[in-house]
C-alpha positions in Angstrom: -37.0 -21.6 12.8 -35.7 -21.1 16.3 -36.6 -24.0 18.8 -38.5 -22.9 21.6 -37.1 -23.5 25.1 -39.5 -22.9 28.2 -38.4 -22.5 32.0 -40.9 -22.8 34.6 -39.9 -21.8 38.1 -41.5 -21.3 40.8 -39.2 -17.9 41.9 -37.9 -15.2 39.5 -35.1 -14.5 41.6 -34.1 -17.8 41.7 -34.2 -18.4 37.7 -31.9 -15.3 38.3 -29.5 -16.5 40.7 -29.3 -20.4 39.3 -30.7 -20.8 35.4 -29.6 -17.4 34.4 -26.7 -18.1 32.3 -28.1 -20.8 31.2 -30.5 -19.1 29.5 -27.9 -16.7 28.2 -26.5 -19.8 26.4 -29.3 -21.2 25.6 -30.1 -17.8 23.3 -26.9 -17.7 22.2 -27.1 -20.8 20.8 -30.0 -20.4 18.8 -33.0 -21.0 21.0 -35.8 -18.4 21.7 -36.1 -18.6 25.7 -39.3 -18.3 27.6 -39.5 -18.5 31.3 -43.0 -18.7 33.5 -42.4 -17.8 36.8 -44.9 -16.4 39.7 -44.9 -12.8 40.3 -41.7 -10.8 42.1 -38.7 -8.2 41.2 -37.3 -10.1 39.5 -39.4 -10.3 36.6 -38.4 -7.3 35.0 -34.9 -8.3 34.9 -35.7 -11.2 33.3 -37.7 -8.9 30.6 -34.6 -6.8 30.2 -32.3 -9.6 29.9 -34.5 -10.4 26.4 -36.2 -13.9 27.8 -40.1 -13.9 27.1 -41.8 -13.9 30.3 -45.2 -15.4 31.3 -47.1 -15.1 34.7 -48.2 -18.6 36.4 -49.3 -18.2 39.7 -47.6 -20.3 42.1 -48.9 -20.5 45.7 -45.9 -20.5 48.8 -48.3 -23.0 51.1 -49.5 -25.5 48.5 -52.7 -25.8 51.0 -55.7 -24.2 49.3 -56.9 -26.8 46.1 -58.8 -23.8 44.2 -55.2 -22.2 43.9 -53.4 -25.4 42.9 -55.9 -25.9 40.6 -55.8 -22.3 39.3 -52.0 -23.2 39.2 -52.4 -26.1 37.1 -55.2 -24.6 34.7 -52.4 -21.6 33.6 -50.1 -24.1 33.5 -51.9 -26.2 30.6 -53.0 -22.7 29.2 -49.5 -21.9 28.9 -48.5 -25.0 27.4 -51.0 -24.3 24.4 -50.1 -21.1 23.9 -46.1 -21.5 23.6 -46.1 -24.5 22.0 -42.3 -25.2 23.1 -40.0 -27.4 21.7 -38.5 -28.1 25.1 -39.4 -27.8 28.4 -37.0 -26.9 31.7 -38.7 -27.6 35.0 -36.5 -26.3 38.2 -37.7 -27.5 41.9 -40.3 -29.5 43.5 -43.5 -27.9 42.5 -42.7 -26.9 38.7 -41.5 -30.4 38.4 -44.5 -32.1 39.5 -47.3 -29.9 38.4 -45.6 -28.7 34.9 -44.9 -32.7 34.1 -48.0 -33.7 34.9 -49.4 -31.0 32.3 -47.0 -32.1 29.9 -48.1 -35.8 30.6 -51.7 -34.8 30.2 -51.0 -32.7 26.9 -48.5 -32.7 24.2 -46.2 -35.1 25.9 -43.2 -32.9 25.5 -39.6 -33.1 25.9 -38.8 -32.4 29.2 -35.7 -31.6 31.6 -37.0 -31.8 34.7 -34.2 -30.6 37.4 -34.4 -32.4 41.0 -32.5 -29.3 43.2 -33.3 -31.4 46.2 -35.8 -33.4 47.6 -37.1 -31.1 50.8 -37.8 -32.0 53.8 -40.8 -34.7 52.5 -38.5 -37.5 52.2 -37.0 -37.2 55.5 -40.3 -36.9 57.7 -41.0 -40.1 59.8 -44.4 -39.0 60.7 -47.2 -41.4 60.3 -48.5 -38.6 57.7 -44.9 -37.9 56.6 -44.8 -41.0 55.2 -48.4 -40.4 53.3 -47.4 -37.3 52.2 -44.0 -39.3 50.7 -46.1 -41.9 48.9 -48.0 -40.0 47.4 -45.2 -37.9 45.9 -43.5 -40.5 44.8 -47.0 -41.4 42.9 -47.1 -37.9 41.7 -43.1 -38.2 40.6 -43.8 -41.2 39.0 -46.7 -39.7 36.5 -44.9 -36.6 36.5 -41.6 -37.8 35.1 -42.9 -40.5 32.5 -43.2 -38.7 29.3 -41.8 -40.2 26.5 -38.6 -38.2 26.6 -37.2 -37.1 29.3 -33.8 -36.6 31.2 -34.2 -36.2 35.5 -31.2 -33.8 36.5 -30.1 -34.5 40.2 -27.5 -32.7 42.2 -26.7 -35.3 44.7 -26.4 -39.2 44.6 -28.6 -39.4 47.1 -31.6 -37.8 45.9 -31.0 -39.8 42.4 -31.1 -42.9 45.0 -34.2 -42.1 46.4 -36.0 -41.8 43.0 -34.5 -44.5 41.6 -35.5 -47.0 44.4 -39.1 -45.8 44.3 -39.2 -46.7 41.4 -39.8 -43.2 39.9 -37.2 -42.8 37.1 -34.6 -45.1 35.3 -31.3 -45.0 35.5 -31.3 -44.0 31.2 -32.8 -41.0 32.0 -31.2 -39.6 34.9 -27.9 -37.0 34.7 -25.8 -36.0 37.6 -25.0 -32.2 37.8 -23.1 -31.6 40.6 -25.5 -28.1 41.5 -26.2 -25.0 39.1 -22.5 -23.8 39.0 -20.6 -20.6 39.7 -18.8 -18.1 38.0 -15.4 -18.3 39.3 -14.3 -15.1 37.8 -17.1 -13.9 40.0 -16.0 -15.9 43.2 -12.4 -15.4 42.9 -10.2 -17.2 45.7 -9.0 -14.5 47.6 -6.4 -14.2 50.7 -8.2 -14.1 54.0 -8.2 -11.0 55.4 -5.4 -10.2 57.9 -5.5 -8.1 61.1 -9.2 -8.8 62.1 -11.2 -11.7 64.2 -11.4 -14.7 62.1 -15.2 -14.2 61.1 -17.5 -17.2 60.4 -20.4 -16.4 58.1 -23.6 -18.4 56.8 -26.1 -17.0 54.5 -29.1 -18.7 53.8 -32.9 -18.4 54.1 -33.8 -18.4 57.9 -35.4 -21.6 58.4 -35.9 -23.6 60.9 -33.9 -27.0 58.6 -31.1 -24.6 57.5 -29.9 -24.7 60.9 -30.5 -21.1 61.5 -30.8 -21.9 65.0 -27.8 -24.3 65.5 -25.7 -21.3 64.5 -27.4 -18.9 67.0 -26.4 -21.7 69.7 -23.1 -22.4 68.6 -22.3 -18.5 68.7 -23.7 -18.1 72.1 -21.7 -21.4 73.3 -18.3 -19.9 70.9 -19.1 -16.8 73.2 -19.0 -18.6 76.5 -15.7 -20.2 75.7 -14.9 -17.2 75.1 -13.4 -18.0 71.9 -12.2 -15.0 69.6 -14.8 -15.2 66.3 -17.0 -13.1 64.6 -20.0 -15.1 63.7 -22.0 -13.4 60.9 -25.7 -14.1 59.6 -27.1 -13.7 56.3 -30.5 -13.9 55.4 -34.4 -12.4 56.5 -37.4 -14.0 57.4 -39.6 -16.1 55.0 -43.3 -14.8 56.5 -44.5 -17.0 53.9 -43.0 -19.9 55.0 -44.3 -21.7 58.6 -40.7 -23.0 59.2 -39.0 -19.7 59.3 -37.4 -17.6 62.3 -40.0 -15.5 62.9 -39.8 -11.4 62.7 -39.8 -11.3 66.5 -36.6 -13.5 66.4 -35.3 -12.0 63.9 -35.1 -8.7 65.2 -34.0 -9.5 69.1 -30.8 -11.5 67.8 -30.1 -8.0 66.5 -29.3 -7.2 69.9 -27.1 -10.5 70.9 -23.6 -9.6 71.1 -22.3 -12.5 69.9 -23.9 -12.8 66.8 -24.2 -10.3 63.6 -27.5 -10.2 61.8 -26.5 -8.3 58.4 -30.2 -9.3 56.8 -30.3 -9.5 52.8 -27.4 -8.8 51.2 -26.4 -9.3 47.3 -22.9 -9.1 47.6 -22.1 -12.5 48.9 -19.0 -13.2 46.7 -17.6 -9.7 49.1 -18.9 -11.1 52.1 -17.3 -14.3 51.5 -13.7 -13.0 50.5 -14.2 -10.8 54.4 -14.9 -14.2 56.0 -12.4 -16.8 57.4 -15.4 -19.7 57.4 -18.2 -20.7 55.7 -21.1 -22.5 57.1 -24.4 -24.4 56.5 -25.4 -26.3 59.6 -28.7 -27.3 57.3 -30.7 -31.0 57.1 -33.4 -29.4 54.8 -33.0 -32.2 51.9 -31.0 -29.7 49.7 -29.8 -30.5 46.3 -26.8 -28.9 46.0 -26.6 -25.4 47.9 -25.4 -22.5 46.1 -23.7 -21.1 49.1 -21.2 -23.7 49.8 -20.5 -23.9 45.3 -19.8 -20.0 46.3 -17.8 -20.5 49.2 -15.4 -23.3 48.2 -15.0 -20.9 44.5 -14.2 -17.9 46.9 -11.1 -20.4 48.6 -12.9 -21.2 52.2 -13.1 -23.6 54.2 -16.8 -24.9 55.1 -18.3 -26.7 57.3 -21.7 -28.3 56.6 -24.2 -31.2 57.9 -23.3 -35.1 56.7 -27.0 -35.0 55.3 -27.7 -35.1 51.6 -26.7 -32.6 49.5 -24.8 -31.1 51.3 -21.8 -33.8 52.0 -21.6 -33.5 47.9 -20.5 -30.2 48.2 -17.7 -31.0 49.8 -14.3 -33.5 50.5 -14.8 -34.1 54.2 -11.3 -33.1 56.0 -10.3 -31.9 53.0 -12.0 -28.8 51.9 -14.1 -28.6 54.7 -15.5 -30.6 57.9 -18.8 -32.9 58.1 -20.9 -32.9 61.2 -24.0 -34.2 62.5 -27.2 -32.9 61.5 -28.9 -30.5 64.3 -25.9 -30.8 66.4 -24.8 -27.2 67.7 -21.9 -28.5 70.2 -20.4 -30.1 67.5 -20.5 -27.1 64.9 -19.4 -24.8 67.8 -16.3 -27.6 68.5 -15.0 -27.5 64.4 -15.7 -23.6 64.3 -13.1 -23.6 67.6 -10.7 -25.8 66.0 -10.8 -24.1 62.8 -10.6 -20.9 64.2 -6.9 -22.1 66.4 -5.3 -23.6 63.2 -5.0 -21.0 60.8 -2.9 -23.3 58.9 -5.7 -26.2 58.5 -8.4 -23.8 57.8 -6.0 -22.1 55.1 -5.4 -25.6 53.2 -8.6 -26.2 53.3 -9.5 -22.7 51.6 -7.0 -24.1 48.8 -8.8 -27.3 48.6 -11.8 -25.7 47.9 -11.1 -23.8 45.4 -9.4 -26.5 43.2 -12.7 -28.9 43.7 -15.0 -25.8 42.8 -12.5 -25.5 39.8 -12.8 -28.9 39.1 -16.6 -29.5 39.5 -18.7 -26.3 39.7 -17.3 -23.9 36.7 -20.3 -22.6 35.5 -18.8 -23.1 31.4 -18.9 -26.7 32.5 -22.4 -27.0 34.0 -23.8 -25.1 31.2 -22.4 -27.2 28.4 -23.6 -30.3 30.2 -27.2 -28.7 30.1 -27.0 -27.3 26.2 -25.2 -31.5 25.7 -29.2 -32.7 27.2 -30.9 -30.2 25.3 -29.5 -31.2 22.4 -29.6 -35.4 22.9 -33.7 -34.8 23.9 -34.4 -33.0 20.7 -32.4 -35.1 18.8 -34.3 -38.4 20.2 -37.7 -36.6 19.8 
């Protein structure tokens, strides 16, 4: 009989864009795949792609009780009716609510994958700091079944957790992120004859450092220093911390910036750019974009905060500044953009380190290797 694997995400689209081929090879290896998810597009691709689907109702806010608790109800419900053999639990919210279920019911096996911490650990606020202790508590319950393997993207975050108190060093794996195709993301020569172009594509929010980038262009500008500076993303209406719709649509106008909004075909908008960059201090885990960018040979710069300083060798694929600092960014963008020769090397870096740490084959055997020791132990 096949052993049942479960997902629960919070996001269809991003099972799609970061547990996908897992799943693929988790089904080809002999396990009958369930993923719960809350509603959105991409459900039915996850239908199509032949993984049983099941609706749990995950709120954006967190900030109404009845609709955690509604959360929380389907989540147990959901547990009864499945009956997996192994659960997957992928971000913040999945992870604490659907191990606290499992806690509270059949004490399952459990993956539970730590894709950064968010901004709750790095609040100084007198009610930051409540709001940390409390889900450290939550961690702690969360995460103590009685077999379980924590997957974190960054030493830091492991760190954090461990300290607390929250996990053991036994049951903790380090995955450096969710991987990338690199047939997908293949290392291409920068385009020739055109500005060197600087992209970022993330969700517009306020700790991405949406509007670091927007400064640094308009300083670039001022300078006037020949770049393109693209953006990549749309507003998160849902989310208090995004650029807001207003925003949005008068840096439309700016002339030294390009808004190009939601766009899939990153791995294309990559091999057109010069420059990658993520000015963010959200708390991230890994991000995706930079695993993309140093696959597609480019050189990145990104924020010494956590997460993101794993993604990369500093002076070697790509260049470290300080969090929330826009001169800075707008001073490495400059140099990079002079030194064609620097930038270039560090494009070549890249791509050996994504070869080297984020092949997707890798990353996905790692996860099948934990499946396999939790069920084994069980």
């Amino acid at each position: 009989m096949k052993k049942k694997l479960l997902f629960i995400v919070n996001c269809p689209d991003f099972f799609l864009s970061h547990r996908a081929p897992l799943a693929e090879a988790a089904k080809l290896n002999g396990y009958s795949v369930h993923v719960a998810t809350g509603k959105g597009k991409g459900v039915e691709k996850i239908v199509r792609n032949g993984f049983t689907h099941h609706e749990v109702p995950f709120s954006r806010s967190g900030q109404n009780p009845v609709t955690e608790l509604k959360t929380l109800y389907h989540l147990f419900s959901l547990l009864r009716k499945v009956k997996p053999n192994l659960i997957h639990l992928v971000t913040i919210k999945p992870v604490l609510y659907g191990g606290l279920v499992n806690r509270l019911s059949n004490n399952i096996p459990l993956v539970a994958a730590v894709s950064g911490l968010g901004t709750v650990f790095t609040s100084s606020s007198v009610f930051g700091r409540l709001r940390r202790f409390l889900i450290k508590k939550l961690y702690s319950f969360a995460l103590g079944c009685r077999s379980v393997k924590v997957i974190f993207q960054n030493p830091d975050d492991k760190s954090a957790l461990l300290n607390s108190g929250v996990v053991s060093e036994e049951n903790t794996s380090m995955i450096r992120g969710s991987g990338v195709d690199l047939e997908e993301y293949g290392a291409l020569p920068e385009p020739e004859g055109k500005r060197v172009q600087v992209v970022m594509a993330a969700r517009l929010l306020v700790e991405k450092g949406v509007y670091e980038f927007y400064k640094a262009a308009e300083l670039l500008e001022s300078r006037d220093v020949s770049v393109e500076m693209k953006l990549i993303g749309t507003p998160d209406p849902g989310n208090p911390k995004s650029l807001s719709e207003l925003e949005f649509e008068s840096w439309k106008e700016k002339s030294f910036i390009e808004i190009l909004g939601f766009r899939s075909d990153i791995a294309e908008q990559y091999a057109n750019a010069n420059i990658v960059c993520l000015p963010s201090y959200y708390g991230e885990g890994l991000p995706k974009s930079l695993i993309e960018a140093a696959a597609c040979g480019r050189a990145i710069i990104t924020t010494d905060s956590p997460g993101c300083n794993y993604a990369i060798e500093n002076g070697i694929t790509g260049v470290l500044i300080p969090p929330k600092d826009y001169v800075a960014l707008a001073d490495v963008i400059e140099e990079l953009v002079k030194n064609t020769e620097k930038r270039q090397q560090m494009g070549k870096a890249g791509r050996a380190f994504a070869e080297k740490h984020f092949d997707i084959n890798v990353v996905v055997k790692h996860h099948l290797d934990i499946y396999q020791e939790l069920l084994n132990n069980d």
